[in-house]
C-alpha positions in Angstrom: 3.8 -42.8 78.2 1.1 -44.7 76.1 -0.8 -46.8 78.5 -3.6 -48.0 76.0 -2.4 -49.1 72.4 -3.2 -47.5 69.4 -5.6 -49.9 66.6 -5.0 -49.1 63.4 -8.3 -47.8 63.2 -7.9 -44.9 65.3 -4.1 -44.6 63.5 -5.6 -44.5 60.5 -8.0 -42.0 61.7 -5.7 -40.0 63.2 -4.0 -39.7 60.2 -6.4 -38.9 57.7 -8.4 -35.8 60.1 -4.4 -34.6 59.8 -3.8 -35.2 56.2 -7.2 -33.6 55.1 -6.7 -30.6 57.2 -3.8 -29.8 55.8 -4.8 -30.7 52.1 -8.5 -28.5 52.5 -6.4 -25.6 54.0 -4.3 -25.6 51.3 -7.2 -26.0 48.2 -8.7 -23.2 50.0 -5.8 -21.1 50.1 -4.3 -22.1 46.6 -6.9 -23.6 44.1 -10.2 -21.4 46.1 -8.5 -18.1 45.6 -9.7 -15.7 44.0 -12.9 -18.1 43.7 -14.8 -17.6 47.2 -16.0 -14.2 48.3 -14.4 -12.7 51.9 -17.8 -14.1 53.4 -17.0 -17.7 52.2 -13.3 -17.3 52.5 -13.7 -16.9 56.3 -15.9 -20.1 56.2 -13.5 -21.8 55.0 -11.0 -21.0 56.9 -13.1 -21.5 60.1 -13.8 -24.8 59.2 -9.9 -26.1 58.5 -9.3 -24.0 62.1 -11.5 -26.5 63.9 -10.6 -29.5 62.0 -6.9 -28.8 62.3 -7.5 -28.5 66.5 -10.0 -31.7 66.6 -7.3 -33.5 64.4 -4.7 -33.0 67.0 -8.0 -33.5 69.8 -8.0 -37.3 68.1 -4.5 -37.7 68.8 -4.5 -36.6 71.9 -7.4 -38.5 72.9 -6.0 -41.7 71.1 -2.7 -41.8 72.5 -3.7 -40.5 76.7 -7.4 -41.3 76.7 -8.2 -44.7 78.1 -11.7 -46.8 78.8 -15.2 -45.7 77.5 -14.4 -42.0 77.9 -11.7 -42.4 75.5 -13.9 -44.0 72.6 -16.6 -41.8 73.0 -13.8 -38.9 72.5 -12.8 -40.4 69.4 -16.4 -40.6 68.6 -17.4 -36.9 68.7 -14.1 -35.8 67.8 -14.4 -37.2 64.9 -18.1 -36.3 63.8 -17.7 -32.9 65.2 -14.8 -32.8 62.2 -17.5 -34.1 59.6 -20.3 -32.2 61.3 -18.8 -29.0 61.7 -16.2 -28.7 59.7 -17.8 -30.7 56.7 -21.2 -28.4 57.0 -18.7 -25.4 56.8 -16.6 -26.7 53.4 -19.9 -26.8 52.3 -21.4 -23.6 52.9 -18.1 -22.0 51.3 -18.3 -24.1 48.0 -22.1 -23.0 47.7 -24.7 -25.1 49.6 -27.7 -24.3 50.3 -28.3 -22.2 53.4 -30.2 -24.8 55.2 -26.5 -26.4 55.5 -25.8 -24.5 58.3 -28.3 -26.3 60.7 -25.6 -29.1 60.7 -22.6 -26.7 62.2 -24.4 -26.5 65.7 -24.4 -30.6 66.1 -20.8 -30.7 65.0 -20.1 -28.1 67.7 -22.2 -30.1 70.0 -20.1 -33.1 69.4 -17.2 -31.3 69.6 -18.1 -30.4 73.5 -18.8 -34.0 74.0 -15.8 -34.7 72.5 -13.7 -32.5 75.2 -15.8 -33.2 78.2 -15.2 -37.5 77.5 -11.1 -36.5 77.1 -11.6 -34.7 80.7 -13.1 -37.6 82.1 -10.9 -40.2 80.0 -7.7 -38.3 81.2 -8.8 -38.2 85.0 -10.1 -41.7 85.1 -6.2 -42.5 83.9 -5.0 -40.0 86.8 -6.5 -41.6 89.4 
């Protein structure tokens, strides 16, 4: 089913957006209880959402994606993560407010991220 192969680089990749996700979302629900507030509880747990689902977005985009479209998937998938995510684990441990200016370019990225799949998927249709 693979049409492009997979460098180790985006493997590795891959691997450590899935790896992290699961390791933050468990910190926050184990070691971080009792220590955040509700407010930066729900932070947190917005921000291991998306990574979790942009992890899984790198995959998917790694193994079906194909041609420019495909890198620059892999590209805004994975600063959306660091972007969004990252300006979110932040916020939640304590950062100043100012942090949260970041979390809209993530999302941006994020959209990017989806719209080259779309068009890395249907250039592989056709």
């Amino acid at each position: 089913m693979l049409r492009q192969p997979v460098s180790t680089q985006v493997a590795l990749l891959v691997g450590v957006a899935g790896a992290s996700a699961v390791l933050l979302g468990a910190f926050g629900a184990h070691a971080l209880r009792g220590v955040l507030d509700a407010h930066q509880h729900e932070l947190w747990h917005t921000a291991v959402d998306y990574h979790v689902w942009h992890a899984l977005a790198l995959a998917l985009a790694a193994g079906l994606g194909r041609g420019r479209s495909r890198r620059v998937a892999l590209v805004a998938f994975a600063l959306g993560i660091v972007l969004f995510s990252g300006s979110l684990y932040a916020l939640a441990l304590g950062a100043p407010r100012w942090t949260g200016i970041i979390t809209p370019l993530g999302g941006l990225a994020f959209v990017t991220g989806w719209i080259a799949l779309g068009l890395s998927l249907r250039s592989r249709a056709e």
